[in-house]
C-alpha beads as a LAMMPS data file, in Angstrom:
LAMMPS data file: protein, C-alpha beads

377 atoms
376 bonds

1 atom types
1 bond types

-500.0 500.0 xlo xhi
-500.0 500.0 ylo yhi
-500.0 500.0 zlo zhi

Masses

1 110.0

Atoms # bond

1 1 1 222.607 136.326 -179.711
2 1 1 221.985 135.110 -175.750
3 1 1 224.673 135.247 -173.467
4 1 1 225.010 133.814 -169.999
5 1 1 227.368 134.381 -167.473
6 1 1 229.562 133.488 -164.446
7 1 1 231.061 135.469 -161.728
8 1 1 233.496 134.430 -159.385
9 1 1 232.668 136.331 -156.129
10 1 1 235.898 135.161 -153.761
11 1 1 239.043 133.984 -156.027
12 1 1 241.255 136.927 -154.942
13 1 1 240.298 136.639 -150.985
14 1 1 243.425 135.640 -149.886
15 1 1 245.219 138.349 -152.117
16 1 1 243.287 141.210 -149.787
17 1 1 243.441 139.021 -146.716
18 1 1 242.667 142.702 -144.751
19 1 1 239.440 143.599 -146.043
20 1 1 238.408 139.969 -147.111
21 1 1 238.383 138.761 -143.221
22 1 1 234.656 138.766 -143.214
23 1 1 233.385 139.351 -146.743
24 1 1 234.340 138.132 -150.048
25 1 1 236.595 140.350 -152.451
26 1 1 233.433 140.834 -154.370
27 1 1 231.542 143.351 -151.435
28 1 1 234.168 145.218 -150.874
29 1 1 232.873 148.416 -150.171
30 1 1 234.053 150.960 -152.860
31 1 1 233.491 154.801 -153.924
32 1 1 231.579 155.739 -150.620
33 1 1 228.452 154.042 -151.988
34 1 1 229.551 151.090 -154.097
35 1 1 230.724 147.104 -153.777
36 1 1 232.978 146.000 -156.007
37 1 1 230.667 143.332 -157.467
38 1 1 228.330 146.187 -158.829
39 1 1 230.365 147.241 -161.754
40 1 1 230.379 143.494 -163.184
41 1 1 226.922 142.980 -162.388
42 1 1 226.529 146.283 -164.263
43 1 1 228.223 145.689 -166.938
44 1 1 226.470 142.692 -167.888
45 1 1 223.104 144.220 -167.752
46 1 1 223.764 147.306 -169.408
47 1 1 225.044 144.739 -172.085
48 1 1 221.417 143.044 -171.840
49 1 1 222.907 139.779 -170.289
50 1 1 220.637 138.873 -167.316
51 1 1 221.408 135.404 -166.699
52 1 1 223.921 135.703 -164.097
53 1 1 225.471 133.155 -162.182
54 1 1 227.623 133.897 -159.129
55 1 1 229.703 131.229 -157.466
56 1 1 230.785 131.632 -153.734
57 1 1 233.155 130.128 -151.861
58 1 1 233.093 131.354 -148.001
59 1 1 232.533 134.798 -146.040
60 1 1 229.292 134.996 -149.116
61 1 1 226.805 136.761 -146.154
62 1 1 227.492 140.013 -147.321
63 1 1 227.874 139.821 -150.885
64 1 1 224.210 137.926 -150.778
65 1 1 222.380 140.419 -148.421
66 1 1 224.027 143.193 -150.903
67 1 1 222.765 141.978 -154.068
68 1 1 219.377 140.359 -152.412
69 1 1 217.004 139.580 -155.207
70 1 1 218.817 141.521 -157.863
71 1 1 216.124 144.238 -158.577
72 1 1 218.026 147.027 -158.667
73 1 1 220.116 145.364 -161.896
74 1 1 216.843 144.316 -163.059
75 1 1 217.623 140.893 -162.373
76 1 1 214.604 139.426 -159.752
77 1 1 213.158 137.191 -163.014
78 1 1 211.430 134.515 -163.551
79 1 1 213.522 133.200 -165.991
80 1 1 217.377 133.885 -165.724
81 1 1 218.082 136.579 -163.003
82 1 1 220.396 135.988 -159.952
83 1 1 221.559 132.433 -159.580
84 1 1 223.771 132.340 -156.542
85 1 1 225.923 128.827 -156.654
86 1 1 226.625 126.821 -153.450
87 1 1 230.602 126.386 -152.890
88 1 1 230.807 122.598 -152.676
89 1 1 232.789 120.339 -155.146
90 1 1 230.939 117.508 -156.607
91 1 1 230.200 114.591 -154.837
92 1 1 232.414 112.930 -157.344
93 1 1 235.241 115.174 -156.639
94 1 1 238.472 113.033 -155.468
95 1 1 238.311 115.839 -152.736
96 1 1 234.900 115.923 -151.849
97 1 1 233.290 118.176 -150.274
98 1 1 236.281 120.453 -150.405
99 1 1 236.293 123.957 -150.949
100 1 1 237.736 124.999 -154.732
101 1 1 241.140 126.784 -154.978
102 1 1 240.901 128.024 -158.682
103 1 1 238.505 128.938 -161.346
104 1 1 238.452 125.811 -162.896
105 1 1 237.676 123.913 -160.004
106 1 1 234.558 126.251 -159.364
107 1 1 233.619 125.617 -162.910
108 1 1 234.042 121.593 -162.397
109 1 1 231.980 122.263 -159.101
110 1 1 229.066 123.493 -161.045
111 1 1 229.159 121.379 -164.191
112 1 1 225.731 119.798 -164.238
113 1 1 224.897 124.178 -164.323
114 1 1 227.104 124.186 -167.579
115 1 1 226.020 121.856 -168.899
116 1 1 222.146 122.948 -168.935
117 1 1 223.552 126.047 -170.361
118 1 1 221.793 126.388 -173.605
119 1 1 223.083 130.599 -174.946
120 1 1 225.316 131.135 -177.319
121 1 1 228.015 132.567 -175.127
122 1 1 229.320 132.405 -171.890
123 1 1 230.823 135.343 -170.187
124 1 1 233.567 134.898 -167.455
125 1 1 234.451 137.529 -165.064
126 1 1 235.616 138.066 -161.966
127 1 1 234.138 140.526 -159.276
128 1 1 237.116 142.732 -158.461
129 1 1 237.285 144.618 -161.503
130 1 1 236.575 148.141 -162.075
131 1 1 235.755 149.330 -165.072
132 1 1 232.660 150.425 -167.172
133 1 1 233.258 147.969 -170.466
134 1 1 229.901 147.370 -173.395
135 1 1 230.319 143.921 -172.970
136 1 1 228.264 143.901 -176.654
137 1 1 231.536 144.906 -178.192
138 1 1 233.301 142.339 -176.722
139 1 1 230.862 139.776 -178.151
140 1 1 230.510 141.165 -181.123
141 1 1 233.831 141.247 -182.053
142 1 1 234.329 137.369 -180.363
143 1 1 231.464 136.337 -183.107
144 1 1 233.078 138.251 -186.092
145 1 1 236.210 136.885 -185.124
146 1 1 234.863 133.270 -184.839
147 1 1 236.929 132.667 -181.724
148 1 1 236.120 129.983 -179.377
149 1 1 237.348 132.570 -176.973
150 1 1 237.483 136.370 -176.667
151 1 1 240.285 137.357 -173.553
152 1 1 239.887 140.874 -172.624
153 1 1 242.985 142.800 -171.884
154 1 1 245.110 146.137 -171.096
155 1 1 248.212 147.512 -172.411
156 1 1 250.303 148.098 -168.936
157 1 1 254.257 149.517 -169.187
158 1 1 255.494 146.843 -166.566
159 1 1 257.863 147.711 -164.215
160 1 1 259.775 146.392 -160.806
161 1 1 257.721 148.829 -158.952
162 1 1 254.282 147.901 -160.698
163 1 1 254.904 143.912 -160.793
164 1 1 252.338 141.566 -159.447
165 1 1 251.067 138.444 -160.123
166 1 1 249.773 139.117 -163.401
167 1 1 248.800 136.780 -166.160
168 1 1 250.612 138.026 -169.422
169 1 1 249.105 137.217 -173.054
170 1 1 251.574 137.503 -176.533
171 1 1 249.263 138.136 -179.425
172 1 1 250.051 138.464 -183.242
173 1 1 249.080 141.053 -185.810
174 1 1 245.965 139.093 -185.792
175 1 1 245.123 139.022 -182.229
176 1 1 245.670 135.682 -182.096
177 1 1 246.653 134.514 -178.841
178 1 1 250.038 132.865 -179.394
179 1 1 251.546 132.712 -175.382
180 1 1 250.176 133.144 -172.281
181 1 1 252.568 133.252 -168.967
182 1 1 252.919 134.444 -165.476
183 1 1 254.420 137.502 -164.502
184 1 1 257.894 137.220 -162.923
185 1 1 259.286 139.782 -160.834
186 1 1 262.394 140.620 -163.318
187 1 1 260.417 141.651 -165.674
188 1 1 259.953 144.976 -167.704
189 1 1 258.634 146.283 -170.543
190 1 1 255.105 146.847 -171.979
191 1 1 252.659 143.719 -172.127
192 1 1 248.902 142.665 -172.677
193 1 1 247.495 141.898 -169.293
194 1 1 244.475 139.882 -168.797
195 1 1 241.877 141.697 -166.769
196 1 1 239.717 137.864 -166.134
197 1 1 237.019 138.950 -168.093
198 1 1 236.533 136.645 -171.212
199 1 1 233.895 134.947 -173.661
200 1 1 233.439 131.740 -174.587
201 1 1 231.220 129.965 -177.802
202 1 1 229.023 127.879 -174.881
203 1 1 229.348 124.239 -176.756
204 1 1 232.754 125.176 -176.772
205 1 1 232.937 126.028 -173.037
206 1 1 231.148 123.146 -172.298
207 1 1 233.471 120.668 -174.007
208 1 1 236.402 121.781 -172.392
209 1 1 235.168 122.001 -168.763
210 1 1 234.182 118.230 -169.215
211 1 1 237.536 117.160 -170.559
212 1 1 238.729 118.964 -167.746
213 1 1 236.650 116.872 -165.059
214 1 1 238.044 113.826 -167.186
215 1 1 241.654 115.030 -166.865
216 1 1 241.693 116.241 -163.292
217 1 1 242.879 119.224 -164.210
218 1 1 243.054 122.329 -161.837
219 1 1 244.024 125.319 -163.510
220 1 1 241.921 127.197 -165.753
221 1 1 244.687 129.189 -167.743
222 1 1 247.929 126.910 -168.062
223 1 1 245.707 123.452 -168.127
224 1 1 242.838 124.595 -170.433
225 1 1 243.820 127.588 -172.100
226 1 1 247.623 126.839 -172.699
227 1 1 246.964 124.021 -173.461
228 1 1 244.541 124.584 -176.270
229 1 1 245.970 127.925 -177.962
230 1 1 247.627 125.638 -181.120
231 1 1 244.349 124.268 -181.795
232 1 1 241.430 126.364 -180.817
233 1 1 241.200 129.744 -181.943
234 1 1 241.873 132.311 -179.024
235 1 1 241.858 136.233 -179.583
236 1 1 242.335 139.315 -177.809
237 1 1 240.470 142.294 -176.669
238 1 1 242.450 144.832 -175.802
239 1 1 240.127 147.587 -173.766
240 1 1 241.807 150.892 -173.907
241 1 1 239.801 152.964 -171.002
242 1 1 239.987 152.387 -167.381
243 1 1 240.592 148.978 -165.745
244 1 1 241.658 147.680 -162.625
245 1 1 241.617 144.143 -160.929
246 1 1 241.567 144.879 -157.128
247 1 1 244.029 142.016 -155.693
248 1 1 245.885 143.706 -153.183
249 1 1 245.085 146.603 -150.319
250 1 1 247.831 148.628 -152.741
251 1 1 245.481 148.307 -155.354
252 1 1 242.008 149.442 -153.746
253 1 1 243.593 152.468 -151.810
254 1 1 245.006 153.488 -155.417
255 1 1 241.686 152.943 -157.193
256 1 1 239.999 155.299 -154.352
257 1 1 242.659 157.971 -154.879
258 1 1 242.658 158.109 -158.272
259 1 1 238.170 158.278 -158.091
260 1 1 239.289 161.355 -156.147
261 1 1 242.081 162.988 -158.481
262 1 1 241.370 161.834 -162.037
263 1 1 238.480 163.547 -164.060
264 1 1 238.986 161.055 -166.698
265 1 1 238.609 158.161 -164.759
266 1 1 235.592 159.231 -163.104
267 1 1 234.152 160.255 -166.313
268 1 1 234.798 156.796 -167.763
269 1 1 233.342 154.915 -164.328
270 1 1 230.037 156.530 -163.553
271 1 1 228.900 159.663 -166.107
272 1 1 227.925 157.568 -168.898
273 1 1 223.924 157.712 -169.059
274 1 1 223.961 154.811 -170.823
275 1 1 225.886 152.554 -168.717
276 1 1 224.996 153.661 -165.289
277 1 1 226.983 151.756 -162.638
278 1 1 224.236 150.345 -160.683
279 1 1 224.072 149.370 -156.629
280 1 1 221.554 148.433 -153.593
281 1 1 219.946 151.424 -152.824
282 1 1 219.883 152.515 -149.122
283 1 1 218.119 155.579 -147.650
284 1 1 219.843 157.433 -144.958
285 1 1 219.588 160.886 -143.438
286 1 1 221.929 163.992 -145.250
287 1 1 225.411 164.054 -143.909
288 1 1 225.802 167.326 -141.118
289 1 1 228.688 169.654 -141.324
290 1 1 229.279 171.338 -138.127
291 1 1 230.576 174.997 -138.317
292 1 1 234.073 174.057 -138.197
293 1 1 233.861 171.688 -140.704
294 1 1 236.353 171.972 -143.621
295 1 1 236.138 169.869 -147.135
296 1 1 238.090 169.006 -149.705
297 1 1 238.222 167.102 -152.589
298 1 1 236.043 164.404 -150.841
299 1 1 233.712 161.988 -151.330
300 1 1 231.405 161.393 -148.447
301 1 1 228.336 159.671 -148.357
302 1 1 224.588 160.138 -146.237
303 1 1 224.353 160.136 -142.575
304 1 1 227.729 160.981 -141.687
305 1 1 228.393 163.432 -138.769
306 1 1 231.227 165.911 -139.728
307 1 1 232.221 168.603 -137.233
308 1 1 236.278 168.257 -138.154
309 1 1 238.851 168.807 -141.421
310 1 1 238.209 165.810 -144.463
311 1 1 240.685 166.266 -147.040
312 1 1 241.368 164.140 -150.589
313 1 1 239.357 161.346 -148.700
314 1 1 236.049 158.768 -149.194
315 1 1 233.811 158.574 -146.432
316 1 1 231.500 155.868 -146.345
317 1 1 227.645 156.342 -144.862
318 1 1 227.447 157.199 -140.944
319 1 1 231.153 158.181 -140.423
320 1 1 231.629 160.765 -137.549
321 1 1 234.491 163.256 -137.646
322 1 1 234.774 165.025 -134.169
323 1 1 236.139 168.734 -133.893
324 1 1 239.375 168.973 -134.556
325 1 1 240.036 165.554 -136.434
326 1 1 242.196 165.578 -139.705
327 1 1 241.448 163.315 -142.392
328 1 1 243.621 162.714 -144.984
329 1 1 244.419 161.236 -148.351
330 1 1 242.045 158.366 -146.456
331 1 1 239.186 155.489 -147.204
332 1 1 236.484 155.087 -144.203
333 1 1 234.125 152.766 -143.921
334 1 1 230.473 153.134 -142.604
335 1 1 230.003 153.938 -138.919
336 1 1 233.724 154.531 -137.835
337 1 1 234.024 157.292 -135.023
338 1 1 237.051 159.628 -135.366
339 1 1 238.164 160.943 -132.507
340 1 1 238.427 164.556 -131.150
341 1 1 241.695 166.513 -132.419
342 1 1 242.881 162.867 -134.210
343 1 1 244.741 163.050 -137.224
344 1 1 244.989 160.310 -139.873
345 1 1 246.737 160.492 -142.738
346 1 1 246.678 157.737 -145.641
347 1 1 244.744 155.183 -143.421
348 1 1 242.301 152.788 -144.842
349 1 1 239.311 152.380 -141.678
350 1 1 237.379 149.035 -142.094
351 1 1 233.520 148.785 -140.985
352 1 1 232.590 150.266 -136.984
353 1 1 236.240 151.299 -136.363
354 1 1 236.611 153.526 -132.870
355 1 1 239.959 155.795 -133.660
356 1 1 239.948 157.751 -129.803
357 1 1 240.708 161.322 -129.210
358 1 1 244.251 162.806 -129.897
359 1 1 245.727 159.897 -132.321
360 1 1 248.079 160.309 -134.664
361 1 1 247.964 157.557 -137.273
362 1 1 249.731 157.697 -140.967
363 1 1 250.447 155.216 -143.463
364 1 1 251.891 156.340 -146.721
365 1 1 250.420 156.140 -150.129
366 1 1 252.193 152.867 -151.017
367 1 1 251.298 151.390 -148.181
368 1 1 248.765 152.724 -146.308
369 1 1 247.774 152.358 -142.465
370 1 1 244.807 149.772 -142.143
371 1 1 242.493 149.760 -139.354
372 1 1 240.898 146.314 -138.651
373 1 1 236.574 145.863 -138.401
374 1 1 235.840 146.665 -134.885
375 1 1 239.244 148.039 -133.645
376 1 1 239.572 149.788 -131.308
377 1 1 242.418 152.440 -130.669

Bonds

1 1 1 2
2 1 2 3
3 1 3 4
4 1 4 5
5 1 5 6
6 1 6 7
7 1 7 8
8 1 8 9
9 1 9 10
10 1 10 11
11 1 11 12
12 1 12 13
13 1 13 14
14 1 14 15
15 1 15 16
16 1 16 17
17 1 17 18
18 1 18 19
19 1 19 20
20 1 20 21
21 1 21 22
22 1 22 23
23 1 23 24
24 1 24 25
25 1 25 26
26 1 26 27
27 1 27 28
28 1 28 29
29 1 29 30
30 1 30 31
31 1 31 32
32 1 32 33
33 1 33 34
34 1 34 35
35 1 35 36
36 1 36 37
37 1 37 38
38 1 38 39
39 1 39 40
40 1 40 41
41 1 41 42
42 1 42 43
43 1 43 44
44 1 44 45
45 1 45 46
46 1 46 47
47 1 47 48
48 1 48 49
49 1 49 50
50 1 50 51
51 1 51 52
52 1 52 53
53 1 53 54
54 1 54 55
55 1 55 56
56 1 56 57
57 1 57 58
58 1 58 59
59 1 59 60
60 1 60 61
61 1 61 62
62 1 62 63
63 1 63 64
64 1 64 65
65 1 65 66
66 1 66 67
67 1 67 68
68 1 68 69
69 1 69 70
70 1 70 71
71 1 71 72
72 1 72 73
73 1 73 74
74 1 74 75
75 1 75 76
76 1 76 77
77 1 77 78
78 1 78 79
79 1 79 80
80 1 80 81
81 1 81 82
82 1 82 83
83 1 83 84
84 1 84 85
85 1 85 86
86 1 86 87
87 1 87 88
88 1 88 89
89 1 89 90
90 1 90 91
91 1 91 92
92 1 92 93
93 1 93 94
94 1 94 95
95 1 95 96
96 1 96 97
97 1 97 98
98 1 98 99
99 1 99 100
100 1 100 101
101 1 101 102
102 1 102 103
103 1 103 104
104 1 104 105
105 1 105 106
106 1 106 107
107 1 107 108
108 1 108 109
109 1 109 110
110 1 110 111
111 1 111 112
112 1 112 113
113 1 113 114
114 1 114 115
115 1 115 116
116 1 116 117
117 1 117 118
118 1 118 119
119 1 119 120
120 1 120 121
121 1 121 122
122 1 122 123
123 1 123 124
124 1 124 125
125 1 125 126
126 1 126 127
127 1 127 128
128 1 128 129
129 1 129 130
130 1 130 131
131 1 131 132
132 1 132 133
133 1 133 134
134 1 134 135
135 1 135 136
136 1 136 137
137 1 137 138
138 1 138 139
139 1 139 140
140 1 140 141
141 1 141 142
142 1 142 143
143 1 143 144
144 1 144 145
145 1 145 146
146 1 146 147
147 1 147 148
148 1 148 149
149 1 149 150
150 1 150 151
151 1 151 152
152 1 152 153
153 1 153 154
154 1 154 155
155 1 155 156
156 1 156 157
157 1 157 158
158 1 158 159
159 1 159 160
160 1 160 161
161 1 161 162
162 1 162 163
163 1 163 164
164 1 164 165
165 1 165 166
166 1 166 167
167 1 167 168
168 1 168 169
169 1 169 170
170 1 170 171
171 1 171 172
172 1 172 173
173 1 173 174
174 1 174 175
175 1 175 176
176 1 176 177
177 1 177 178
178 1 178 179
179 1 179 180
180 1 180 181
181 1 181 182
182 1 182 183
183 1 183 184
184 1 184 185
185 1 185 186
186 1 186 187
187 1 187 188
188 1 188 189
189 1 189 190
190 1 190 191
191 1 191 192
192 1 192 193
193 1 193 194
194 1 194 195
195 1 195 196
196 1 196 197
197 1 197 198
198 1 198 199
199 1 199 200
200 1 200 201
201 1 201 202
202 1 202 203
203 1 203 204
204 1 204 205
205 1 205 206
206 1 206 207
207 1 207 208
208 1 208 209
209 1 209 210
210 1 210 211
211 1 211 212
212 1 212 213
213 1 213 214
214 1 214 215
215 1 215 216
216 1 216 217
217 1 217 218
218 1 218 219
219 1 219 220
220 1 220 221
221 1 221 222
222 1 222 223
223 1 223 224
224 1 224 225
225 1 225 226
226 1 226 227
227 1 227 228
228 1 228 229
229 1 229 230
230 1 230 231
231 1 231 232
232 1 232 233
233 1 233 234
234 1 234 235
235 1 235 236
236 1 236 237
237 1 237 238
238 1 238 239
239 1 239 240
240 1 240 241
241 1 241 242
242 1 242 243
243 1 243 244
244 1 244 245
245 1 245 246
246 1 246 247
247 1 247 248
248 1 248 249
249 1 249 250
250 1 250 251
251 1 251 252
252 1 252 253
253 1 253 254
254 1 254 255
255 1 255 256
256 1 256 257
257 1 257 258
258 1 258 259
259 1 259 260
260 1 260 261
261 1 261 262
262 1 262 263
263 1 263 264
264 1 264 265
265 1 265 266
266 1 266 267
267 1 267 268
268 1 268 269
269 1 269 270
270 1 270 271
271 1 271 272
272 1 272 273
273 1 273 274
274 1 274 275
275 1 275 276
276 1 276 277
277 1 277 278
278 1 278 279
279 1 279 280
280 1 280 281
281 1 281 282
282 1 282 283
283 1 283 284
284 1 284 285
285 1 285 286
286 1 286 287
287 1 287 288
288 1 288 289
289 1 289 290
290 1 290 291
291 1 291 292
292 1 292 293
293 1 293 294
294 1 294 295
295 1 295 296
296 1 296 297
297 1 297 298
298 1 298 299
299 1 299 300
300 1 300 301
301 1 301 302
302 1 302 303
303 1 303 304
304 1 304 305
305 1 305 306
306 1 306 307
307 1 307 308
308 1 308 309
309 1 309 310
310 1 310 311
311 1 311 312
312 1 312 313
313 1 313 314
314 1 314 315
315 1 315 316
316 1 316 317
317 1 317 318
318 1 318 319
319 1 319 320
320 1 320 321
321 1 321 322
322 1 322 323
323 1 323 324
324 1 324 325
325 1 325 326
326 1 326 327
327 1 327 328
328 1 328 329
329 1 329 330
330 1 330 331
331 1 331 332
332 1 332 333
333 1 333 334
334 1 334 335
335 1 335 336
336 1 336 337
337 1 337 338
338 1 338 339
339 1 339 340
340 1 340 341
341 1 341 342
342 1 342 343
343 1 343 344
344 1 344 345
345 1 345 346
346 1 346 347
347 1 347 348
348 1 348 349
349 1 349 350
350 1 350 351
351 1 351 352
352 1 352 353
353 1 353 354
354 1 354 355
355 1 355 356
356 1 356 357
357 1 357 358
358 1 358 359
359 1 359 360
360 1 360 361
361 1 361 362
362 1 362 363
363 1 363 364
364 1 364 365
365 1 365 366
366 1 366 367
367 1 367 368
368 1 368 369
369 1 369 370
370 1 370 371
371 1 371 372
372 1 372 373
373 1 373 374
374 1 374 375
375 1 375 376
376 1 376 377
C-alpha cells in the first residue's frame, strides 16, 4: 500500500495577507519553534509516506531554506524524498506562464508529475493545518471503503460569529458524500467542514486531472468534485481531535492562545511519542531571565533576552524584553526588541520588529494588534 503526496505551500496567502508579505502561508512561524508546514510534513511521515511533493507559487525562499533537504523528516532520499515543484503553468496553458489561482490549476501545472505517479494513493493537503492526524487510518478506511476519494473533515457548530469561507460537505448514514457547498454568511447550525486534507485511488486522480486539462476547468471542488459525487464514490472522514486550517490572522492568534490555555490540545499536538511533530533544528544559546523577570504561562524559545514581565504569551528565538516591558496575551517573532517600560497587550510582532521605550500598544483577542517585519515604532 504506497502512497504519494502533494502539498500546496501558498493557496491561503492572500487570506493572511499580514504574515504572508514575504513568506508563504506554509512557514509561518508557529508555537515558538515551529512552521506551519511541519505538522503536514509530519504527518505524512509518521504515516510512512515519504514521497512528498510540494508545489509553490511565490514568496517560496523561506519555506525552501526551512525544509532544506528534508532530513530532519527523514526525507533527503534517493528515491522519493522532497520534491519541491516550480510555480509555472504549462507551456500549453491558454495563460501561459501565469501564476495558478486554485488547486486545480497547480495540479494541471504539474500534470506530466501526475502522471508518472505510479502509488496506489495520492494524498492532498494543504500546509496550514494543524493537527496531529495517522494518516494510515485515513487510508485504511479510504481502501475498505473502496472510495475513489476519502475527504477528511470536522464537526464545527457554525455560527455568525465563527463564519468563514468554509467548504461544507452533506454526507449520508453511509458517509457518502451527497453535497458539497460554500459557506454563506447566514448560516447556522452544525456541519461537516472540510479541513483540505483528502485521498485519492492514483489512476483515479490521474483521470480526472486530465479531463480537467481537457475541460479547462479551474476549480478543484465545484468543477471536479461536484461534479463527480453522482458517479464516483466519495466518502467522509470525520477526525474528531484537534484541527485547524490557519486562513486568517484571527485564526493563528487563536491557535497560539489556545497552545497556551488548553491541556488537551497540546496533548493531542506534540506529546504523542509516536507521532512526534517534527521541525529544522536550530541551536541557539539558553534564553536569560534578568532578576526582574516575571513568567507566566509562556512559551518562549532559546536565545531570548528577558529582563521584563511575559504573560500568557509565545516568544519566538532571540526576542528581548527590556525592564519594565509587559507582554501580554501576545505572539513574537524572532529577534524583535521590546522596549523599556512598553506594554503590549494582544499584539501579534512579525520577524526583527523594534517596539521603543514607553509604548502602549493593545489589540484585543478578536482582533489583535499586528506589527509589520521590520517596523519600527
Amino acid at each position: 500500500m504506497s502512497s504519494v503526496a502533494i502539498l500546496f505551500s501558498n493557496i491561503h496567502d492572500r487570506d493572511i495577507p499580514e504574515l504572508t508579505m514575504s513568506r508563504s502561508s506554509g512557514a509561518i512561524p508557529f508555537a515558538g519553534r515551529y512552521r506551519l508546514v511541519d505538522f503536514a510534513l509530519s504527518n505524512l511521515v509518521n504515516s510512512n509516506i515519504y514521497d512528498v511533493n510540494i508545489i509553490t507559487h511565490y514568496n517560496y525562499y523561506s519555506l525552501m531554506e526551512h525544509i532544506g533537504s528534508g532530513k530532519e523528516w527523514d526525507l533527503a532520499r534517493s528515491t522519493g524524498g522532497i520534491n519541491i515543484l516550480p510555480p509555472f503553468m504549462r507551456a500549453d496553458s491558454p495563460v501561459r506562464e501565469s501564476l495558478y489561482t486554485t488547486r486545480l490549476e497547480a495540479l494541471k501545472s504539474i500534470a506530466d508529475t501526475i502522471n508518472s505517479f505510479t502509488e496506489d494513493y495520492v494524498i492532498m493537503s494543504d500546509s496550514n493545518i494543524i493537527c496531529n492526524i495517522d494518516l494510515k487510518d485515513v487510508i485504511n478506511y479510504h481502501k475498505s471503503c473502496g472510495a475513489d476519494m476519502t475527504a477528511v473533515t470536522k464537526t464545527v457548530n457554525m455560527t455568525r460569529e465563527n463564519v468563514n469561507n468554509d467548504i461544507i460537505i452533506k454526507s449520508d448514514e453511509n458517509n457518502n458524500i451527497i453535497d458539497i457547498k460554500r459557506n454563506t454568511p447566514d448560516f447556522e447550525g452544525v456541519s461537516q467542514v472540510y479541513m483540505n486534507i483528502c485521498v485519492f485511488n492514483r489512476a483515479y486522480f490521474q483521470n480526472i486531472i486530465n479531463d480537467a486539462i481537457a475541460h479547462n476547468y479551474h476549480s478543484m471542488t465545484f468543477d471536479v468534485v461536484r461534479k463527480n459525487m453522482k458517479n464516483s464514490n466519495f466518502k467522509v472522514y470525520n477526525y474528531e481531535n484537534y484541527i485547524m486550517s490557519v486562513v486568517s490572522l484571527k485564526d493563528y492568534y487563536s491557535a497560539s492562545m489556545e497552545i497556551l490555555n488548553n491541556s488537551k490540545v497540546r496533548t493531542e499536538l506534540f506529546r504523542n511519542r509516536l507521532r512526534p511533530i517534527i521541525t529544522r533544528i536550530r541551536n541557539s544559546v539558553p534564553t536569560y531571565y534578568g532578576e526582574s523577570s516575571n513568567v507566566k504561562n509562556s512559551l518562549i524559545a532559546d536565545g531570548c533576552k528577558i529582563y521584563g514581565s511575559v504573560e500568557n504569551s509565545v516568544i519566538f528565538r532571540g526576542v528581548t524584553v527590556e525592564k519594565g516591558a509587559v507582554i501580554r496575551d501576545s505572539v513574537i517573532f524572532k529577534n524583535t526588541i521590546i522596549g523599556k517600560n512598553t506594554f503590549i497587550n494582544c499584539c501579534l510582532s512579525d520577524i526583527n520588529a523594534v517596539v521603543r521605550d514607553n509604548m502602549i500598544l493593545s489589540g484585543c483577542q478578536e482582533s489583535p494588534y499586528f506589527i509589520g517585519k521590520n517596523k519600527r515604532l
